[in-house]
C-alpha positions as CSV (number, residue, x, y, z in Angstrom):
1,X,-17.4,-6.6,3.5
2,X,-13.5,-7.0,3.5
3,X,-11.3,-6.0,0.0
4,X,-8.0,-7.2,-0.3
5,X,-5.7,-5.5,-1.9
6,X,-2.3,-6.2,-3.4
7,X,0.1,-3.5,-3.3
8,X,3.8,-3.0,-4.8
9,X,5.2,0.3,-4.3
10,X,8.5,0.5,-6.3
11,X,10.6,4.0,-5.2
12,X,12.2,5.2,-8.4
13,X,15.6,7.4,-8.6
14,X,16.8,7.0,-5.0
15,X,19.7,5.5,-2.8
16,X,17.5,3.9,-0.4
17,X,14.7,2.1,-1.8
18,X,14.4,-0.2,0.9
19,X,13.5,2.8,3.3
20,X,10.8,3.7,1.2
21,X,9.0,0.3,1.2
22,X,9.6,0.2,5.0
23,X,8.1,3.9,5.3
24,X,4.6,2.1,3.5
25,X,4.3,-0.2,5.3
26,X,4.6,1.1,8.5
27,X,2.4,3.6,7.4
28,X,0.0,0.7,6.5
29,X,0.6,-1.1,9.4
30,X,-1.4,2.1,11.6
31,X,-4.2,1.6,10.4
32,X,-7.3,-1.1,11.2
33,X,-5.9,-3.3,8.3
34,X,-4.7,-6.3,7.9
35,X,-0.9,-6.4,6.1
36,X,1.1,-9.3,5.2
37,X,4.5,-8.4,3.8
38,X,5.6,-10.5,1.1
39,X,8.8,-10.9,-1.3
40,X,7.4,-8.3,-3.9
41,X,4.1,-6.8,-2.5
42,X,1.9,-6.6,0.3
43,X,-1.5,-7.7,0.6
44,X,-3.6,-5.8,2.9
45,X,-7.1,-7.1,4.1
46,X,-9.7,-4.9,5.0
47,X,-13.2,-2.7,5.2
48,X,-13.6,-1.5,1.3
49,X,-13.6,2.2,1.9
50,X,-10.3,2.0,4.3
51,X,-8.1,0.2,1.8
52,X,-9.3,2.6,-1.0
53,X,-8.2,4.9,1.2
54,X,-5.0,4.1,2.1
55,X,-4.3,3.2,-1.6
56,X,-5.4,7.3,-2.3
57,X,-3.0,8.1,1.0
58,X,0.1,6.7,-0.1
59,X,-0.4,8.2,-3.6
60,X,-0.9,11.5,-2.5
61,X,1.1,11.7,0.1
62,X,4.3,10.2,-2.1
63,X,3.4,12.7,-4.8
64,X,3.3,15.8,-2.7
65,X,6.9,14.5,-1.6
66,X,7.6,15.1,-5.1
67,X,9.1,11.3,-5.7
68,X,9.0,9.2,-8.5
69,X,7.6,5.9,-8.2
70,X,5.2,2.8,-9.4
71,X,2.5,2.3,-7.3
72,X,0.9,-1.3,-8.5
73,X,-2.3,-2.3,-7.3
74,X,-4.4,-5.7,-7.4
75,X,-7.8,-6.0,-6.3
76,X,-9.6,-9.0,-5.1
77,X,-13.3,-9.5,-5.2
78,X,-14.6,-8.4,-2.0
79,X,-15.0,-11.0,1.2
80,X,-18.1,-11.3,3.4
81,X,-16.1,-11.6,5.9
């Protein structure tokens, strides 16, 4: 079972917002997902528990950093594939 998940991670109170975003999804990109970077969000395919995962990873992680930011998530039904 695949989920897909659409994420948009918006840095709040910073000079370099665009660092940020890149720092996610690199981050994302690491792992045995599937990411396609798009305009406003990224979409990342793939097994349930390691997109739940990564969704827990980047908030932690971004919180222990002490940052400020929106984290938006939208989940798709899950894929057989």
């Amino acid at each position: 079972m695949k989920t897909i998940a659409q994420i948009t991670f918006i840095p709040l109170y910073t000079d370099h917002p665009k660092e940020k975003v890149q720092d996610i999804i690199e981050f994302l990109a690491q792992h045995d997902v599937k990411v396609d970077v798009n305009y406003l969000s990224t979409t990342v395919i793939g097994d349930t528990n390691v997109v739940f995962d990564l969704i827990r990873e980047i908030y932690d992680e971004m919180n222990l950093e002490g940052q400020k930011f929106r984290l938006h998530v939208e989940l798709l039904s899950p894929t057989d594939d």
